[in-house]
N, C-alpha and C positions, 0 to 999 in steps of 0.2 A: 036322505034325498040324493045326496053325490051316489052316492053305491049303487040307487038303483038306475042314474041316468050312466056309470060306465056300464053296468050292465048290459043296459041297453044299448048302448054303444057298442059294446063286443058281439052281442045279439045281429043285429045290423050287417057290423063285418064281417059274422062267420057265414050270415045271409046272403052279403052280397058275392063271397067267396064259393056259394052253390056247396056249402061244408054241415050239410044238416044228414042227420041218420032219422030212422025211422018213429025210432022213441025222442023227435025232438031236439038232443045234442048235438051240440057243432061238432065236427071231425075235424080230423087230418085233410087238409084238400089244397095242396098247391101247384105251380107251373112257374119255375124262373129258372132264370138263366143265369148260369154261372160269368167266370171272368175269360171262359175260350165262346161265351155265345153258346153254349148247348145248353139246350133245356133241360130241367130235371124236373120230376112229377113224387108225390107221395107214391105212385105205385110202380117207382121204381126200386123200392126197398121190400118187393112182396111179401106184404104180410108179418113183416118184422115188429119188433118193438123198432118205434124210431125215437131215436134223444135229437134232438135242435139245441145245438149252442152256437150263438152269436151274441153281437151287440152294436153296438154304435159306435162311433170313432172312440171317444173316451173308453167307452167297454170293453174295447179289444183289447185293452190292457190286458185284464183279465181274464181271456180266451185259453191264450197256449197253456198255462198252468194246469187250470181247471179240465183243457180237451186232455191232453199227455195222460194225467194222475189218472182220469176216468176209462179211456180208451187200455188204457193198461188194467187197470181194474175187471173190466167186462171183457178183456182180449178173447177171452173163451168162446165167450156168448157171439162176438164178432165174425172170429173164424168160422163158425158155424153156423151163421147169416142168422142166429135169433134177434140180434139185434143192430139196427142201420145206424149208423152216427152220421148228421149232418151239419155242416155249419152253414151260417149263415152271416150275410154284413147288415144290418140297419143303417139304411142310403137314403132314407127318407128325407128331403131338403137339401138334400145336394143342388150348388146349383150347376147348370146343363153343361157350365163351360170349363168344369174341372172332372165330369166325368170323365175322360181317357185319362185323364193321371190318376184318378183315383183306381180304375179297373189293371192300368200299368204298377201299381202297386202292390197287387195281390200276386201268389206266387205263379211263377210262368212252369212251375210242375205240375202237367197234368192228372196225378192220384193229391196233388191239394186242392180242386176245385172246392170253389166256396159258391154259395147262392147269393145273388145281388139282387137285395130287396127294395128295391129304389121307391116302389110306395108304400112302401111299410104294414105290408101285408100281414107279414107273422105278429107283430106286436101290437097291430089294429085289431088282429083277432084274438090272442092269445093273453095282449096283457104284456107289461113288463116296465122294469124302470129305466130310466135316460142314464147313461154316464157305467151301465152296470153292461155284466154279462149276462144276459137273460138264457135258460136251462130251459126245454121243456122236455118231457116224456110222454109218449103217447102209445097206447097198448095195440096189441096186433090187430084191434078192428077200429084205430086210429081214434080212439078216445082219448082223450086229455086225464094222462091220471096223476102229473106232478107238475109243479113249475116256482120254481125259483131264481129269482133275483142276485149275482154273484157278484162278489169284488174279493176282496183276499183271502186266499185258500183258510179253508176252516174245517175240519177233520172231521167235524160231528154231521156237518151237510156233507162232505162228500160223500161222507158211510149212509148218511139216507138216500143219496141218491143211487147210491151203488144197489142200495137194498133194493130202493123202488125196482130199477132195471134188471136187477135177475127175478125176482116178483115175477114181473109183469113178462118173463122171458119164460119162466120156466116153462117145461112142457106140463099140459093141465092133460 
């Protein structure tokens, strides 16, 4: 009975997110704003594999490890724009009067821009745990083909996720 009210819970979100394809599946379909205020869109990565790593305060622990090892791992696929890497903060419940320290916290280099998810857009759609660094993969017609839950580097998930993303990269 849980399983199928998140279900529909995810159902809902990808609904109200206007993230539905033709055959029914939620998509890729976002709009936020980083920490300089520029908006960024899923079809700013045209047509890429796109990976999403973020997470929530606690999560971020486990961010830089997990982005570095991966971002080196697929640099190939990178350079040659098959695939877009995004991060993202889970800001959901922040409350109103700590937002400028928390957006002063993120880095003031503009090639680190991060996505500031202050309704918790991604993880209302997509799923994910509290306290963790949440991974997703989504294939070049923005379908959802992986998603894991991160905390301390573990060789055997990194190599699946590496595999997912050249996968889902290569030229077909």
């Amino acid at each position: 009975m849980r399983s199928s009210r998140v279900a529909a819970a995810l159902i809902v979100a990808a609904a109200a997110a206007g993230a539905w394809a033709a055959d029914g599946a939620a998509r890729l379909n976002y709009a936020l704003a980083d920490q300089f205020g520029t908006t960024h869109t899923d079809e700013d990565c045209g047509g890429a594999v796109v990976v999403l790593l973020g997470g929530d305060r606690k999560g971020s622990a486990y961010i830089d490890e997990w982005s570095t090892a991966l971002r080196r791992a697929y640099s190939r696929e990178l350079e040659e724009g098959k695939v877009c890497s995004v991060g993202f903060a889970h800001l959901k419940g922040a409350p109103f009067f700590v937002k400028k320290k928390i957006v002063a916290s993120f880095s003031r280099a503009p090639e680190d821009w991060t996505l500031l998810d202050w309704k918790g857009e991604i993880a209302g759609t997509w799923g994910g745990e509290k306290d963790a660094a949440n991974l997703y993969v989504f294939d070049r017609g923005g379908g959802l083909v992986y998603r894991v839950s991160l905390r301390d580097f573990d060789r055997a998930t990194f190599a699946e996720i590496v595999r997912v993303v050249r996968e889902s990269a290569a030229d077909r």
